[in-house]
N, C-alpha and C positions, 0 to 999 in steps of 0.2 A: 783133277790135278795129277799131274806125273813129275817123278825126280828132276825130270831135267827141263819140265815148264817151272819159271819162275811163277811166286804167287801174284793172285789178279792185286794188283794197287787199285779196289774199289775205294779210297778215301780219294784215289785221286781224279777219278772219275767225275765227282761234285765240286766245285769252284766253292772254296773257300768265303766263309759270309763275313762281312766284316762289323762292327758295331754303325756304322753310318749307315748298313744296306737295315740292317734293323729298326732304324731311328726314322726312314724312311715309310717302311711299312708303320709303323705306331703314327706316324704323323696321317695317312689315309686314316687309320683308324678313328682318329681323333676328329678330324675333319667332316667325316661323313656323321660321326655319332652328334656332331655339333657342341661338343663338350667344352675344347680350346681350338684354336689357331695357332699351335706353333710348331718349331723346325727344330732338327737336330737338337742337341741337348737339352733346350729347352720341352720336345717333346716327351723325354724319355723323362723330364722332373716332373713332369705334369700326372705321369703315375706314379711316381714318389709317395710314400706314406711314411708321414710324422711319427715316432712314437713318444712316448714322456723319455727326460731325460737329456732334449738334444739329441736323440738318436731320428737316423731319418731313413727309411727303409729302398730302397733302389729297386727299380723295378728287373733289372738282369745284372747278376754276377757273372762273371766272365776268367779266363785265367789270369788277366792281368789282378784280379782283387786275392791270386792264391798267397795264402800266409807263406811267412816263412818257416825255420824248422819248429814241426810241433811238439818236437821232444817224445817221450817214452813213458806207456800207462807206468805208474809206482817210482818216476824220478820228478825230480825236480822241472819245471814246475808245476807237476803236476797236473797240466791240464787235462790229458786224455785219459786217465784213472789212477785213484787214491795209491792202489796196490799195481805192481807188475803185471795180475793175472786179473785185475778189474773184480765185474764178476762171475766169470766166467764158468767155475768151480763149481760157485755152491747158489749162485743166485745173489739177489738183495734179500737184506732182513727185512720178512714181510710184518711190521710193525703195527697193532689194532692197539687200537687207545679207546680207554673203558673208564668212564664219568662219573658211574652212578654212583650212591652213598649208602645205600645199602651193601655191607660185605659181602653177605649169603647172594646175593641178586647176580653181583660183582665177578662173585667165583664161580657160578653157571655160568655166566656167558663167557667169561677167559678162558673155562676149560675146555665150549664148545668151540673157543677161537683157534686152540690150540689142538683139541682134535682134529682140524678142516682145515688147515696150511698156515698158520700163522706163526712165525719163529721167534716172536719176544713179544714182550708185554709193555707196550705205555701206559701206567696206570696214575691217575688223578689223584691225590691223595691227600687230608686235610678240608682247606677252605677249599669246598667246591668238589671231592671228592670222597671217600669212603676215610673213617678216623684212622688216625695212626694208630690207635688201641686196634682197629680193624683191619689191619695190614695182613696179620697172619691168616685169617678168618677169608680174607680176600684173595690170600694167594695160596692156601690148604689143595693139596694134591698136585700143584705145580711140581716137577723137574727143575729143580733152581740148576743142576747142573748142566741143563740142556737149554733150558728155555731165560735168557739174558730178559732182567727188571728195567725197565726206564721209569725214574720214579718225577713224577710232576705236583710238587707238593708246594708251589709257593714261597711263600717265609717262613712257612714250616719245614724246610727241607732238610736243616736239623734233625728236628725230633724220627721224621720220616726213615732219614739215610741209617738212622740208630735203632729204628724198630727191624730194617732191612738186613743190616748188619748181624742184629743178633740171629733174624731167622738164618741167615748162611751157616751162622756158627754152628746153632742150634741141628742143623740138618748134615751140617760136614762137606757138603756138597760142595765141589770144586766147580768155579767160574766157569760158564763154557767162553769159547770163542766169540768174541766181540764185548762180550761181560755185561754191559746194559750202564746204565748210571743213574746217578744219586741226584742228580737235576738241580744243582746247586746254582741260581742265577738271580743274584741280587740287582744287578742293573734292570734283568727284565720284571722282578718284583716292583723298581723304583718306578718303570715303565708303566706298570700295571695298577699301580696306586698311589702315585706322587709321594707316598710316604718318607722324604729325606731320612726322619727321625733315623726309621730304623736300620737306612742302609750301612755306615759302621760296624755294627754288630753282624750284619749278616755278612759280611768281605772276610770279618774276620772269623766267621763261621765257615765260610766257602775255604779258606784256606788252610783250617785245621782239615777240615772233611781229604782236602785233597792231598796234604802231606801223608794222612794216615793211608788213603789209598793208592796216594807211591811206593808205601812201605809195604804196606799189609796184605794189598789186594789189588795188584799194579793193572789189570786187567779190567778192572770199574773203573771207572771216568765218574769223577767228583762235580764238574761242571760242564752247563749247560748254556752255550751261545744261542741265546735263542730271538732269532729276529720275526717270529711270527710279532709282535704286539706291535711292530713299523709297518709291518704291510699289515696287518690287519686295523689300524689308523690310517691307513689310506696310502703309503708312500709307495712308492714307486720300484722297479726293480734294483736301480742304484743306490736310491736309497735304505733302502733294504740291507743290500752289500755293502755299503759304508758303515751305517748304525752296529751291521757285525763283527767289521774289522777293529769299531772304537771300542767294543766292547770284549774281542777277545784281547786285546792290546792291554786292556784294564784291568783284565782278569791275571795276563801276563806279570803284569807290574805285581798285581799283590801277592801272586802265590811265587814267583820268586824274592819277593819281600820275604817270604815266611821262610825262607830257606830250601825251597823245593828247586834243583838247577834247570835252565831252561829246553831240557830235554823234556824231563818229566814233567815239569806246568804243560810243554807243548799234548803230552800224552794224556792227560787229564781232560781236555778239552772234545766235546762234541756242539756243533754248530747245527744246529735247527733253520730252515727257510721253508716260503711256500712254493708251491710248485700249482700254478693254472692253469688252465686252459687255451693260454696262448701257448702252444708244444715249444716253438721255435725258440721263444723268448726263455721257458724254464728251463730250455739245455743250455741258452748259452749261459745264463746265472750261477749256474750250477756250474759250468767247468770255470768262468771266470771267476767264484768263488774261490777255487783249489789255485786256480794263478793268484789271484790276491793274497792268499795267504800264504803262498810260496814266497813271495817276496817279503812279509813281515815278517816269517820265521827266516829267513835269508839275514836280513839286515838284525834283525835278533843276534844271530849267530846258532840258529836251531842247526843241528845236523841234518842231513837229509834223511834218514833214518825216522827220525820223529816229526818232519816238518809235513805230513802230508796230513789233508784237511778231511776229518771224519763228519761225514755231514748225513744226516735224517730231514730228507724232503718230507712235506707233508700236504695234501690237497687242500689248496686255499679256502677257508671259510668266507673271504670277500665274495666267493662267485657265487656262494649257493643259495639259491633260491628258495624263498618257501612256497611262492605259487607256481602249479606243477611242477613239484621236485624232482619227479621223476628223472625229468631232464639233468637234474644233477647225476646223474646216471653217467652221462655221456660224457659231461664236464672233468668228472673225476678218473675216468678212464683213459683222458685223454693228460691229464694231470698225471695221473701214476704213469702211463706210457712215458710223457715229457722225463720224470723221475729218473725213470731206469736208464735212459736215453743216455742223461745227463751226468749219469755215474754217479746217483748218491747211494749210498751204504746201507741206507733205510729208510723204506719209504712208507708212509701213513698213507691208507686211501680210505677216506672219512665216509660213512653212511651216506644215504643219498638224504636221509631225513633229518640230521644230525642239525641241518636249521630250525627244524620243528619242536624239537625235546629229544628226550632219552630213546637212541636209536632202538628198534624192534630187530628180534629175530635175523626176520628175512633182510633186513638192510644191511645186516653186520653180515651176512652171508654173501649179499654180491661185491659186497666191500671187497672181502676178503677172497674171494674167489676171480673178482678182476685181477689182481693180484695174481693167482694159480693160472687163470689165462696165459696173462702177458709173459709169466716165466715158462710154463711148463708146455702150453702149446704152441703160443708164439715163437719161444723160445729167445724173445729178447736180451737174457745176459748173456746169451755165449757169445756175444761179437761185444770186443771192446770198442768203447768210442766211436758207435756206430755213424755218427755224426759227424764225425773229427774230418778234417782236412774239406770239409764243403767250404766254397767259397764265400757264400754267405752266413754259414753258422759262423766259421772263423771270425769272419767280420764283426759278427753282433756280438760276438764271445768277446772282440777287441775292443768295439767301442764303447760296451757292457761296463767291463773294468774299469775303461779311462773312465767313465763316469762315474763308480763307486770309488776308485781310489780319489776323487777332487772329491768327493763328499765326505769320506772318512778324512782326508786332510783340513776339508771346514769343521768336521766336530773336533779333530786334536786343535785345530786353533782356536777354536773355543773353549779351551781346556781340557777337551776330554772327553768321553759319553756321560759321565754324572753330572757335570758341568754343564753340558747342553741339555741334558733331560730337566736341572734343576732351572736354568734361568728362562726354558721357554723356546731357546733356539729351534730345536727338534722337532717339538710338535706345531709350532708354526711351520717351519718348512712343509711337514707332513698334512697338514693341515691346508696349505697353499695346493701343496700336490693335488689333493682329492679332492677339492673345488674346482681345479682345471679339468679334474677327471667329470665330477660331475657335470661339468656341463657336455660332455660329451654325453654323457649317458642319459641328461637332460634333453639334447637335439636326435638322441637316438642313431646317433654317429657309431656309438659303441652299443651293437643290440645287443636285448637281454633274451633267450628264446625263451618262452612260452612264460612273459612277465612284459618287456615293454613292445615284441614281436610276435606278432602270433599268442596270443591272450587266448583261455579258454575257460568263458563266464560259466557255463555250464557243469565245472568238472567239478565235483563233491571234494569241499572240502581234506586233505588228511591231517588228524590228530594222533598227537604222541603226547605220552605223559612226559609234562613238565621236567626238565633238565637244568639240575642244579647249575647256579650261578655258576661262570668262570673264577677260579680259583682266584681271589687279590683283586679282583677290582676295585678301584675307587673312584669317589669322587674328582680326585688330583692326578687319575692319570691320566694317560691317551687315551681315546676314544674310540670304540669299534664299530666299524662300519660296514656296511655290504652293499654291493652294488644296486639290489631293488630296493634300498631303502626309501627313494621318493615315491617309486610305483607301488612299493605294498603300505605307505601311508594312503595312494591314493584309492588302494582296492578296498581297503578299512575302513574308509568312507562309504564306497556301496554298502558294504556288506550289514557297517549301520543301518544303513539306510534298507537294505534288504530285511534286516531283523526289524526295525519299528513300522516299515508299511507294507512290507510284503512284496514290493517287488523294487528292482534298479532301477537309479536316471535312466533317462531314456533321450535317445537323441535321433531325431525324424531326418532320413537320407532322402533327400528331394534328389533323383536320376533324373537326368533331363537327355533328351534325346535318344539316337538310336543306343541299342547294347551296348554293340561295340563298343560308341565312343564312351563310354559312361563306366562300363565297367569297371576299368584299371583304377579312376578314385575311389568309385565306392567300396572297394576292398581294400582301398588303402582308409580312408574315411573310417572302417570299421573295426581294421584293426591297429587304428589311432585310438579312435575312443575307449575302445575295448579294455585297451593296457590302463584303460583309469579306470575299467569296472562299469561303465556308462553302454548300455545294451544299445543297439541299433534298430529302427523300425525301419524299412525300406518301403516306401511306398512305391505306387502303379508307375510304369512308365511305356511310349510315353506320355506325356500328360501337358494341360494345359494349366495356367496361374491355378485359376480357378479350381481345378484340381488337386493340384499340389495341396492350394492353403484347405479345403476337406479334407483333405486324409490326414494332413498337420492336427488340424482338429482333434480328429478323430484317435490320431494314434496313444494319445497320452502324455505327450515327450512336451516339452515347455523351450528346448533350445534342438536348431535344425544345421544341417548341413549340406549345399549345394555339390552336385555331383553330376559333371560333365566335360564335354570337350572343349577345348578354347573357343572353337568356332560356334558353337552354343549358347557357350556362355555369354559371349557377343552379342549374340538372338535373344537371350530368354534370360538371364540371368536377374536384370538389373529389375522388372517384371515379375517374376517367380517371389526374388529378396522381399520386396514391397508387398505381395501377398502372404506369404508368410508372417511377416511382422502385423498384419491388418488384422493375420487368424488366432496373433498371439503367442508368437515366439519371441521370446524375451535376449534368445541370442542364435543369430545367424553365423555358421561360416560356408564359407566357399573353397573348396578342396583342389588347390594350386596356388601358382603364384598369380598375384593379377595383373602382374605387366601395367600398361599404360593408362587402362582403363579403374585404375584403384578407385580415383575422385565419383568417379561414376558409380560402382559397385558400392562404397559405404554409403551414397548417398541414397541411394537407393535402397537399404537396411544392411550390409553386408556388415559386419560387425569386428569380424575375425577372417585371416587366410591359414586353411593349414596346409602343409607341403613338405615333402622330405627336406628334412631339416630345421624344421621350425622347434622352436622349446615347446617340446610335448608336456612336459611336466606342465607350464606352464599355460598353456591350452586348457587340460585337465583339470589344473586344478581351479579356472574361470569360472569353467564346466557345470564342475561340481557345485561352487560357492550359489550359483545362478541357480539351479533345480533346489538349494537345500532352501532359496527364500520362498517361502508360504503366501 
């Protein structure tokens, strides 16, 4: 190029695509795959994906879907980061939370957390973690003036915040930056044990704690919004977001009840959520969080100064697995990345074993060192709201919110967050949510890797010493759930079954015809059964009736599964079925849909069809019931 040649217009050189020339090619696509038949809009809904909430995900964002103004990281509202400078500065506060009840045990491993990157302490404390007599003993050699406490003490967070307090005095040590808190959250106590009784007393515990630390020690945050016990009862990510608006809302009300003006209630507040494995979904939660409560400290009358929303992501304990955990590995990494993404202040990245028992060593090491990854070689905080202005984060970020904020408006019209936790509201809804959810994860709509996909019978066991009870549970609260909880009831089954006779159900893969056609069910056939614990015998192929029902015999297995091509199964199926059941298979399936020919394949012994999509659980658990009769 020379001064006096203009530059080449290569944009203009390509013709312009428009969304119909798009909708066009998605339609060949669809056609040839045999999936749907249809045109223009209709083909571009046909890749459409639902999420919970009424959210419904569009297969191409475009400029016309660009938000309008996104406003400025550290103003109102807050979307694209808390502060001005994000975190750009100094990083997120790398946050490891520490369970155990032993103090001496407690304070090796905080100190080792602390040595290897970790900038504050979550420490457990009370029911379910080390005593408040143990507080000092737990945090001995700590830098209190460096290293900010986040104390998670239940109903005791009283006695806790007061053994915490005096160690500050006692050491002289000045607050650091960001300060840590006193974890004062009676709603999520109420949440956590139905106990009405005692929530009174605690509000008006929560309130003294926080007047004194507007006064005394404006830098600790006296309360703790803490929405993990909604998603971790199954809700959803709006519901999540609402449960926390009615509760900071409630929190509002009484600590300016107590005379604290609503600047300083707004500064006393830290907001806890989880952050999963779906990236896309934990960033936009997270910045629609900070608009949500931009607007309820807005209509409050918060200044802009104090209205911006301090929030401690944490990686969901719904996703984690206990068969091959490993994989929690991946899940958390992707969770603390979504984290940062998302612009929260502090982020938790939980052991990969931490479903097992009291996390080891090495787990609290790649914990914690995922972490030093994503900050220090990734270099993920130094770009603000890396996410911001995409046309579809925007999006999910907007329809995120409308959904939280009509859920927080159904709890305030239910009176309130204590109001809906006491009469039942909440946990029905919650409750609904994750019975929808399950049956996705019942059809396998929503895989689990290496639990309802990709199972590995084979892989030893790992044990962890037992981890004391969650702090407050009771009878009367919500319930905690995780997403393998059908498939590892139904791996506990083998594995009985493993310990009283020495080996697994077994289920005999009758392959019929050539490779080719066979192979793609019986890898799908295997790692169906699998995810229930139910080992696979594959016998000879190919083969004839006669054949098949010997090696059925032979293999051990009491229930079988047909594995072929449609056009086989035509040929051979209905034959095959009939010997099998002659050689004493008590439950046949056939691995597809059966189309028109159903009448003919049960009558013939077919018993069962399984197929993407079928309720696996409910396969499994037939499965099972049928090998355990004698």
């Amino acid at each position: 190029m020379t001064a006096e040649s203009p530059e080449l217009p290569l944009a203009a050189a390509f013709p312009d695509a428009d969304r119909a020339q798009w909708q066009r090619l998605v339609e060949g696509v669809l056609r040839k795959s045999g999936v749907v038949e249809a045109a223009g809009a209709a083909a571009e809904d046909a890749l459409a994906t639902d999420l919970q909430d009424g959210i419904r995900i569009r297969p191409l964002y475009t400029a016309e879907d660009a938000p309008g103004a996104l406003g400025h990281p550290g103003f109102p509202p807050f979307l694209r980061a808390g502060r001005p400078e994000g975190t750009a500065v100094s990083g997120w506060d790398v946050r490891q939370r520490q369970a155990g009840t032993d103090p001496r045990r407690v304070n090796e491993a905080l100190l080792a957390d602390l040595e290897n990157g970790v900038t504050s302490v979550w420490l457990a404390v009370g029911d379910g973690g080390v005593p408040v007599a143990g507080l000092a003993e737990a945090l001995r050699g700590v830098y209190l003036d460096l290293a900010p406490v986040v104390l998670d003490a239940g109903a005791e967070f009283e006695a806790a915040a007061e053994e915490l307090l005096k160690l500050y005095r006692e050491s002289g040590a000045a607050l650091p930056e960001g300060g840590g808190s006193l974890g004062a959250d009676p709603l999520g106590v109420l949440a956590r044990t139905g106990d009405d009784g005692a929530l009174p007393g605690l509000l008006a515990a929560t309130a003294r704690l926080a007047v004194r630390c507007a006064g005394e020690v404006p830098r600790l945050r006296a309360v703790a919004v803490d929405a993990l016990p909604y998603h971790e009862a199954g809700g959803s990510a709006a519901e999540e977001l609402g449960a926390s608006l009615a509760t900071g809302v409630a929190y509002l009300r009484q600590l300016t009840e107590a005379g604290l003006g609503i600047d300083d209630a707004c500064r006393q507040l830290e907001f806890r959520y989880a952050a999963t494995a779906d990236q896309f979904l934990t960033i936009a939660k997270l910045r629609a969080a900070r608009r949500l409560w931009a607007r309820v400290a807005e209509v409050c009358g918060v200044s802009p100064g104090a209205a911006a929303q301090r929030q401690h992501a944490v990686s969901s304990t719904v996703m984690m697995t206990r068969r091959d955990p490993w994989v929690n590995m991946l899940r958390t990494t992707v969770a603390g990345l979504s984290a940062g993404v998302g612009g929260a202040d502090a982020v938790t990245v939980l052991p990969f074993d931490s479903a097992l028992g009291l996390p080891d060593a090495f787990a609290r090491r790649i914990a914690r060192n995922t972490q030093s990854v994503l900050l220090e070689e990734s270099h993920l905080s130094k770009v603000i709201d890396p996410a911001g202005g995409s046309w579809y984060v925007e999006q999910l970020t907007a329809e995120l919110a409308r959904a939280g904020w009509e859920f927080f408006q159904e709890i305030e019209g239910a009176g309130g967050q204590a109001a809906a936790l006491r009469s039942g509201m909440l946990g029905d809804r919650l409750a609904a949510t994750w019975r929808r959810r399950g049956e996705d994860l019942a059809h396998r709509r929503e895989p689990i890797t290496g639990v309802s996909e990709f199972p590995h019978l084979a892989e030893p066991p790992v044990h962890r010493e037992p981890a004391p009870a969650p702090a407050g549970r009771g009878p009367g609260g919500l319930p905690r759930v995780r997403r393998d909880d059908a498939y590892e009831a139904l791996r506990s089954r083998s594995d009985a079954r493993l310990a009283a006779d020495g080996a697994r159900p077994k289920v005999f893969l009758a392959a019929l015809g050539p490779v080719a056609g066979h192979t793609a069910r019986v890898a799908f056939a295997a790692n169906l059964f699998q995810a229930g614990g139910i080992e696979t015998v594959q016998g000879p192929s190919p083969v004839t009736a006669e054949e098949v029902a010997g090696a059925f015999a032979a293999s051990g297995a009491r229930i079988a599964c047909l594995c072929a091509s449609d056009a086989v199964y035509g040929e051979q199926a209905a034959e095959v079925a009939a010997a099998l059941k002659s050689a004493g298979a008590v439950l046949v399936h056939l691995a597809g849909r059966p189309g028109e020919r159903r009448e003919e394949f049960v009558a013939a012994g077919v018993d069962a069809f399984v197929f993407a999509g079928c309720d696996a659980v409910e396969v499994l658990t037939s499965a099972l019931d049928v090998t355990e009769v004698a």
